[in-house]
DRENDOZA-218147 format. One line per 5 residues: number of its first residue (from 1); their letters; for each residue x, y, z of C-alpha. Coordinates in pm, 1 decimal, m for minus. Layout:
! DRENDOZA-218147
NUM = a = X/Y/Z ~ ...
//
This chain:
! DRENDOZA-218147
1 = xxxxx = 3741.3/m1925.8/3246.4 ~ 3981.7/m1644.8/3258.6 ~ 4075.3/m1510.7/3564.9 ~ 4208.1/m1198.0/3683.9 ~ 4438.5/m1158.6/3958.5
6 = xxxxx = 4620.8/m921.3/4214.8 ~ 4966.3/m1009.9/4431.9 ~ 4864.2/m872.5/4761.6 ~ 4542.9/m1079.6/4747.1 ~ 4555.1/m1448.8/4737.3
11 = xxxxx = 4149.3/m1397.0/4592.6 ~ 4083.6/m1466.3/4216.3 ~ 3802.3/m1295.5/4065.4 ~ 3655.3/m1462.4/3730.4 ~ 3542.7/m1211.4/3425.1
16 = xxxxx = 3181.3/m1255.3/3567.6 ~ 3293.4/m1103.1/3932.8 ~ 3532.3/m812.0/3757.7 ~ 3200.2/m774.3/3520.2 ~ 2930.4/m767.3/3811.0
21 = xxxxx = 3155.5/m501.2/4022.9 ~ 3280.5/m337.3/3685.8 ~ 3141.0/31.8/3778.0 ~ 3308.5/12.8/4114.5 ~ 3669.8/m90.6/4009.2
26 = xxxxx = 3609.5/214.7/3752.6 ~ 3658.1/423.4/4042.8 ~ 4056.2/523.6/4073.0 ~ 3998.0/496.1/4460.7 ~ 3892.0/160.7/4448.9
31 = xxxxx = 3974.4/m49.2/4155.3 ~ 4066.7/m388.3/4105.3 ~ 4282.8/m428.1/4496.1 ~ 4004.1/m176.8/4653.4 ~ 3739.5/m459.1/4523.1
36 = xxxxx = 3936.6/m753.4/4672.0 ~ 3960.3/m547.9/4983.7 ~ 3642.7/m528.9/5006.6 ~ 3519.5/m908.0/4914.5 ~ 3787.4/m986.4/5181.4
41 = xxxxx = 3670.9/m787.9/5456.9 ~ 3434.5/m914.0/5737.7 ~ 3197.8/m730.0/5885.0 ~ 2948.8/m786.9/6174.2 ~ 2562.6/m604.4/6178.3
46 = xxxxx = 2386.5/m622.7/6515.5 ~ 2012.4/m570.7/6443.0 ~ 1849.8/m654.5/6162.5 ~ 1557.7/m368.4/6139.7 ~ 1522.5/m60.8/6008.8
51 = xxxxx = 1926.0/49.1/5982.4 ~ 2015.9/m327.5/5933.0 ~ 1777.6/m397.2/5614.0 ~ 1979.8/m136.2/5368.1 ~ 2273.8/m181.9/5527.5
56 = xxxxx = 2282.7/m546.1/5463.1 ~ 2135.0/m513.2/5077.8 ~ 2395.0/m226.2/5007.2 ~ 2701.8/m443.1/5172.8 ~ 2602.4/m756.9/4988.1
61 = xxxxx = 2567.3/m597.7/4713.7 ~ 2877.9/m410.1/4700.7 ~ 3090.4/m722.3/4733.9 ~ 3168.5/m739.3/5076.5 ~ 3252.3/m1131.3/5146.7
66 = xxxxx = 3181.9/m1204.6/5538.8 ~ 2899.5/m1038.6/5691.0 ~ 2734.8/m1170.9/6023.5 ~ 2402.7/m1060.2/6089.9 ~ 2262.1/m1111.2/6428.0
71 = xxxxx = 1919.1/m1044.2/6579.9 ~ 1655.0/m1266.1/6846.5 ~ 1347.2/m1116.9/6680.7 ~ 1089.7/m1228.4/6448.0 ~ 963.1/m1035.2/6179.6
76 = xxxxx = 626.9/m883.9/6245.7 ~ 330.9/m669.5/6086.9 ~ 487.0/m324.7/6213.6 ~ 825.2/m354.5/6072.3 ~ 738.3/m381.7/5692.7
81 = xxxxx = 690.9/m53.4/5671.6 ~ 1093.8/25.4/5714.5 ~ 1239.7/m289.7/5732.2 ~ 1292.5/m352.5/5365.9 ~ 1443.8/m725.2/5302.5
86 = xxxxx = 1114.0/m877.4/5435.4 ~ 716.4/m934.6/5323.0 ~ 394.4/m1079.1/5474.3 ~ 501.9/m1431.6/5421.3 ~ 779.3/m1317.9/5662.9
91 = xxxxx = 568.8/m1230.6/5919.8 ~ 694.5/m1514.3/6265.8 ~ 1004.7/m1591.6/6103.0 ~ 1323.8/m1486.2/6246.2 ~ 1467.4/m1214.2/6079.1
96 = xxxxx = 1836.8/m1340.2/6056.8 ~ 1662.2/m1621.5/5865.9 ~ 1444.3/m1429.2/5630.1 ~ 1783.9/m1191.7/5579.9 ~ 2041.1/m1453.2/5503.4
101 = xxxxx = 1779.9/m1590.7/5229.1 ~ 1771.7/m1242.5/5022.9 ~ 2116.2/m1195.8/5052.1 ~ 2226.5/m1501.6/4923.9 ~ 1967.8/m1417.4/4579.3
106 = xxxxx = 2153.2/m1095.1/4582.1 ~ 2536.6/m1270.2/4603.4 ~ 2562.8/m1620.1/4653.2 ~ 2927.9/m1590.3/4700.9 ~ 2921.2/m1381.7/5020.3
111 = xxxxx = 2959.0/m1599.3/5345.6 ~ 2677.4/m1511.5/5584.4 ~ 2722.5/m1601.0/5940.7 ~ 2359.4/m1606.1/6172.5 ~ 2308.2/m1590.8/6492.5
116 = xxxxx = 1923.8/m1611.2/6642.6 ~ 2011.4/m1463.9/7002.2 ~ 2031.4/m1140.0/7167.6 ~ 2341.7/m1014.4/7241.0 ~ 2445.1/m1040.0/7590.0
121 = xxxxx = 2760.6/m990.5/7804.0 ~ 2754.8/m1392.4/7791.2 ~ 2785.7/m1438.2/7395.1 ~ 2917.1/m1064.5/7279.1 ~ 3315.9/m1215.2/7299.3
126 = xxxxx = 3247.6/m1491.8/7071.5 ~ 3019.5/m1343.2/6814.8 ~ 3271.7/m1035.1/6735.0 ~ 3605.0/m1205.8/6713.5 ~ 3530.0/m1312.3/6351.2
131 = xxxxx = 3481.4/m957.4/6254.0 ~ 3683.2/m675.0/6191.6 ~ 3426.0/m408.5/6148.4 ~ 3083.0/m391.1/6404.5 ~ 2781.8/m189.2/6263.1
136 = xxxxx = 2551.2/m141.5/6546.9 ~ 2163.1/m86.1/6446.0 ~ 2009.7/m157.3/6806.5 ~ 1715.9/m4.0/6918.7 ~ 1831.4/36.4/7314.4
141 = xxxxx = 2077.3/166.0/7531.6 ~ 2155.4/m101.8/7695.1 ~ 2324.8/m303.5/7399.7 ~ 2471.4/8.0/7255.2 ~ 2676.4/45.5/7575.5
146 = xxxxx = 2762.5/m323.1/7549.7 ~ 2892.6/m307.2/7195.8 ~ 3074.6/m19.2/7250.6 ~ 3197.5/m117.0/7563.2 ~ 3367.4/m434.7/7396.9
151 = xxxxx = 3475.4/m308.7/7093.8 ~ 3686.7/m51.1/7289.7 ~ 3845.7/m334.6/7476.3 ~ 3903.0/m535.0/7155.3 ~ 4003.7/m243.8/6958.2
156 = xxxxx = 3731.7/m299.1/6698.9 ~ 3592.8/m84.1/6461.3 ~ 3277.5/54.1/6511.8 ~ 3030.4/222.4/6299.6 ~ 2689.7/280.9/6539.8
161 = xxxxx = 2349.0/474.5/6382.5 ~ 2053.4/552.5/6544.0 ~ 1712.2/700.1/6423.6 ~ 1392.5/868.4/6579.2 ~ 1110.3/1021.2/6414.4
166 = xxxxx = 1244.9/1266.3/6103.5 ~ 1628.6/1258.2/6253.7 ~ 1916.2/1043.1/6259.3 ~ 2239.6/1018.1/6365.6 ~ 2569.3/822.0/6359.7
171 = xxxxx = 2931.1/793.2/6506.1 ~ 3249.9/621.7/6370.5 ~ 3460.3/509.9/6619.6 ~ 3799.8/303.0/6540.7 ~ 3945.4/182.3/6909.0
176 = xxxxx = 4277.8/98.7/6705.4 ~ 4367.7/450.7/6747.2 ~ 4297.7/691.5/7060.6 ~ 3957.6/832.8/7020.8 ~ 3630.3/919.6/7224.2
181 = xxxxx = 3398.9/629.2/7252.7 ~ 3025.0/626.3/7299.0 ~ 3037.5/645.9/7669.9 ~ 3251.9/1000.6/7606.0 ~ 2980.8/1135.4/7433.9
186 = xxxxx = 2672.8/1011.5/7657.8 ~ 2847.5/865.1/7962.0 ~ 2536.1/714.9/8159.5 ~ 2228.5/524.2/8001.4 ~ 1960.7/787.2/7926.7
191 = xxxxx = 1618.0/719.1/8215.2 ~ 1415.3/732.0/7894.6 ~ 1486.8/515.5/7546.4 ~ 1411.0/767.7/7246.6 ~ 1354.6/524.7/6936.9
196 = xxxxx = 1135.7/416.3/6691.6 ~ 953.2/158.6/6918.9 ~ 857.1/481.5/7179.6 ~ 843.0/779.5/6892.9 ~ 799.7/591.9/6582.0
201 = xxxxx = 1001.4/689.2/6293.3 ~ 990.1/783.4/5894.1 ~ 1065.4/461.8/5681.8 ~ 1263.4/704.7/5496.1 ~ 1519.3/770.9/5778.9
206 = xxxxx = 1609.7/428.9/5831.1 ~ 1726.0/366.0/5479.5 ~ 1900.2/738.3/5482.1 ~ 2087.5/668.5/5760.2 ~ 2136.7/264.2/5695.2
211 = xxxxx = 2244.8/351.8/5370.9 ~ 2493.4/581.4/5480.3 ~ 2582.3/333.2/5759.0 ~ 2707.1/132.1/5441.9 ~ 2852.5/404.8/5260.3
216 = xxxxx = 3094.8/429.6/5524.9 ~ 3160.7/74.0/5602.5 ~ 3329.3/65.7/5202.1 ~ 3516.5/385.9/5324.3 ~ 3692.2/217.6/5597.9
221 = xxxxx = 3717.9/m121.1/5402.3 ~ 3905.6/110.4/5131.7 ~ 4085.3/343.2/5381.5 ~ 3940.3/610.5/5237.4 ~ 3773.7/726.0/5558.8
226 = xxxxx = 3916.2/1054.7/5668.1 ~ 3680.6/1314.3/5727.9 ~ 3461.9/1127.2/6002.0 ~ 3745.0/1024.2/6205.6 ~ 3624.3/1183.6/6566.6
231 = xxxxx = 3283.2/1334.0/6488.9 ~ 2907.6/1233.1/6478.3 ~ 2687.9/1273.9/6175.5 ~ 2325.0/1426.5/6262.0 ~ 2102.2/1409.0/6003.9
236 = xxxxx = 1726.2/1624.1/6003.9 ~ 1499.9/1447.3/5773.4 ~ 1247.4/1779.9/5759.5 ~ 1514.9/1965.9/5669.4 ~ 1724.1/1768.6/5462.6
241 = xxxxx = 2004.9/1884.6/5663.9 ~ 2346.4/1705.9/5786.6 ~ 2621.2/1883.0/6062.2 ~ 2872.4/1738.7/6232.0 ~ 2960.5/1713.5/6550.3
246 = xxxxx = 3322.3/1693.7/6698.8 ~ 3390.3/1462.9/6949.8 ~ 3571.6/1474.3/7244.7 ~ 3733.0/1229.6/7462.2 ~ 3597.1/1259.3/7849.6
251 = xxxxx = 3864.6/1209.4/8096.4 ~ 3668.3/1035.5/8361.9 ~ 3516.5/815.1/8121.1 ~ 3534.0/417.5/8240.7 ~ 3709.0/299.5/7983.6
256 = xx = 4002.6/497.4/7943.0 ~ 4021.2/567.3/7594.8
//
């Protein structure tokens, strides 16, 4: 079979790959090297719910060649509604499971890493060094202060999201550069966790803001990510609105950034 090749990247893609991502290498901002980018890149989701689901369908299908997906739950009645890789016959599986199954129908190229535990101060090291980019779909506080708390001190990439009710929000952070981190924005862990689990939530947020979780995953894979660089994304589902936020960094903030 005939293959089709770029010098900076050691990858080969066969006329069925160039033909399957066709309408993206169209695009004169990604092409042919912005496609091999992307199947090259590695990228880590923590959560596999209501942000995770679309984010994980729209990354595998977009090419991206290393994802790692990790999450200690089991699928149950109450996430179908939003969490859109699984059914009934999912219901007491684990969800990393379940996921890794779809995506592999979707792409059976990509390289999907699992990991069935919660992250923890104990395992958070070893999980992210494979990954260059972290997209962080928790639920709680506690974990979002972890992840960003690491990724800071390994100069990782993070894109975090959360939802509630109609509204969502998210933050791009890359800790390669000097830039706020989460703790600049909300430097102690709120008394009260606002999420889906205490104020439910409109499936239709989740794969808004999940989808543009992925939409800006390819951005930074492509360096094409400018306009976020320092500023949080709110988005109000009654209104259909978006605004941005700028971002600044706190002086007193623990971790120095």
């Amino acid at each position: 079979m005939a293959r089709l090749e770029v010098n900076k990247f050691k990858m080969k893609f066969s006329q069925n790959d160039f033909k399957r991502f066709e309408k993206q290498i169209l695009i004169k901002k990604i092409g042919l090297t912005g496609q091999k980018k992307i199947a090259s890149s590695k990228v880590l989701i923590v959560g596999v719910g209501g942000l995770g689901c679309p984010l994980l369908i729209y990354l595998a299908s977009a090419g991206v060649g290393n994802i790692g997906i990790i999450d200690h739950d089991k699928v149950e009645l109450s996430n179908l509604s939003r969490q859109i890789l699984f059914n009934k016959k999912d219901i007491g599986k684990f969800k990393v499971t379940q996921a890794k199954k779809v995506v592999k129908k979707i792409n059976n190229k990509i390289k999907i890493t699992t990991y069935k535990d919660k992250l923890t101060n104990n395992n958070i090291a070893k999980v992210m060094k494979k990954f260059d980019i972290i997209c962080d779909g928790t639920d709680n506080f506690k974990t979002r202060y972890l992840i960003n708390d690491h990724c800071v001190a390994e100069k990782k990439i993070l894109i975090s999201a959360a939802i509630s009710k109609f509204d969502g929000h998210f933050f791009f952070f890359n800790f390669k550069k000097k830039n706020p981190c989460f703790r600049c924005y909300m430097p102690e862990i709120p008394t009260q966790d606002n999420n889906c689990e205490t104020e439910g939530i409109l499936s239709t947020v989740a794969g808004v803001m999940g989808s543009l979780q992925s939409n800006l995953v390819l951005k930074t894979i492509l360096n094409i990510n400018k306009d976020l660089f320092c500023k949080m994304i709110v988005f109000n589902g009654l209104n259909n609105e978006f605004r941005k936020v700028k971002l600044k960094r706190n002086p007193i903030c623990i971790n120095k950034c």
